[in-house]
N, C-alpha and C positions, 0 to 999 in steps of 0.2 A: 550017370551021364559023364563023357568025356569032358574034360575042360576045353580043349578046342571048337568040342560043340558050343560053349555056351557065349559067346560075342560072334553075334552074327556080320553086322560091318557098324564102324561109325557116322553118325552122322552130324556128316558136313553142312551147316546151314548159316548162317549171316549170326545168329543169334548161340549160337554152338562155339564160333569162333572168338567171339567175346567172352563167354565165358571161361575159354582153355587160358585167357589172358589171366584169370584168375586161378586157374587151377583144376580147373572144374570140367569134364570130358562129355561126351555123350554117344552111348550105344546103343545099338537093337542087340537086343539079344534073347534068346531064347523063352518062353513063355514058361517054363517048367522049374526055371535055375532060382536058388536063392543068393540073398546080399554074401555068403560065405562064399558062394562057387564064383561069381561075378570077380569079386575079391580076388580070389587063388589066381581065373581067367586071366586078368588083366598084370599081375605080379607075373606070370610063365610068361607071357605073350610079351610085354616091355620090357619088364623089368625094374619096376616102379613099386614104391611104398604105398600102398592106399592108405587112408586116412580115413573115411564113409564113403556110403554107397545107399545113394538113394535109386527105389525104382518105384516105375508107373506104369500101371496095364491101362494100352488105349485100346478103343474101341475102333474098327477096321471103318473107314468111310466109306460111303453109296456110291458106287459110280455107273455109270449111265457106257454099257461095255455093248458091242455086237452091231451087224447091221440093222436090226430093230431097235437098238437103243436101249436095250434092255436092262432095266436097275438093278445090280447083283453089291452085294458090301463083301467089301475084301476082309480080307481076317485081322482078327485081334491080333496086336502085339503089344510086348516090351521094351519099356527104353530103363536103361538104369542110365545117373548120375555119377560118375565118380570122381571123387575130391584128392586129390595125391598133396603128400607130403611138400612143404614150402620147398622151392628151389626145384622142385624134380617136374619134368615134363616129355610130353608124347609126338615125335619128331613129325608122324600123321596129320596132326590140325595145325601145321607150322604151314604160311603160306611162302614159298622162294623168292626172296624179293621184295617183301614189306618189315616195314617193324610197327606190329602192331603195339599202339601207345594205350594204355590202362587209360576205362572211360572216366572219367571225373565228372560226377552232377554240376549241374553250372557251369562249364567251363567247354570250350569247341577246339577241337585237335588243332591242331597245331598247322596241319594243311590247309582247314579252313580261315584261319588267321589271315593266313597268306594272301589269297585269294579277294580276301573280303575291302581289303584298303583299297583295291584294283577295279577302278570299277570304269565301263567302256564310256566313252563319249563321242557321245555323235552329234 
């Protein structure tokens, strides 16, 4: 298998982006590829040190497709995890124009700080 085949695209999700704050990436990728190819994939493609590579085969959800409404499940795939080296990152899950702040247990960003002493009166 080609290594261009094997990262299909990223995915972008609320929960995804949080993570990349740590280091941590997430792909669809190929149903056939192991933790080595995924590895090579992403070192050619960025240019980035991985570190581990987790992956998880999902199962395709039910969805309710056609003018009858008809229940077909979409296909199985891959997400692999991948961990890079401290300091190095993927310019892809960067949003233009925030600075995402590392989440802290206990503790509410700093926007909502703000926000929070401000309260309307009517």
């Amino acid at each position: 298998m080609n290594l261009a085949d094997v990262l299909r695209k990223p995915i972008i999700t609320e929960k995804a982006l949080n993570q990349s704050v740590l280091g941590k990436y997430i792909f669809e990728v190929d149903k056939r590829t192991t933790k080595e190819m995924i590895r090579k994939a992403v070192h050619q493609a960025f240019g980035v040190e991985v570190v581990a590579v987790k992956t998880i085969n999902l199962k395709g959800k039910i969805r309710r497709l056609g003018k009858r409404r008809k229940q077909t499940q979409l296909s199985n795939w891959k997400k692999a995890i991948v961990q890079l080296a401290p300091g190095q990152k993927i310019d892809i899950f960067t949003v233009p124009g925030e600075a995402v702040e590392k989440p802290i247990k206990g503790k509410k960003p700093s926007s909502a700080k703000a926000t929070e002493g401000k309260e309307e009166k009517k």
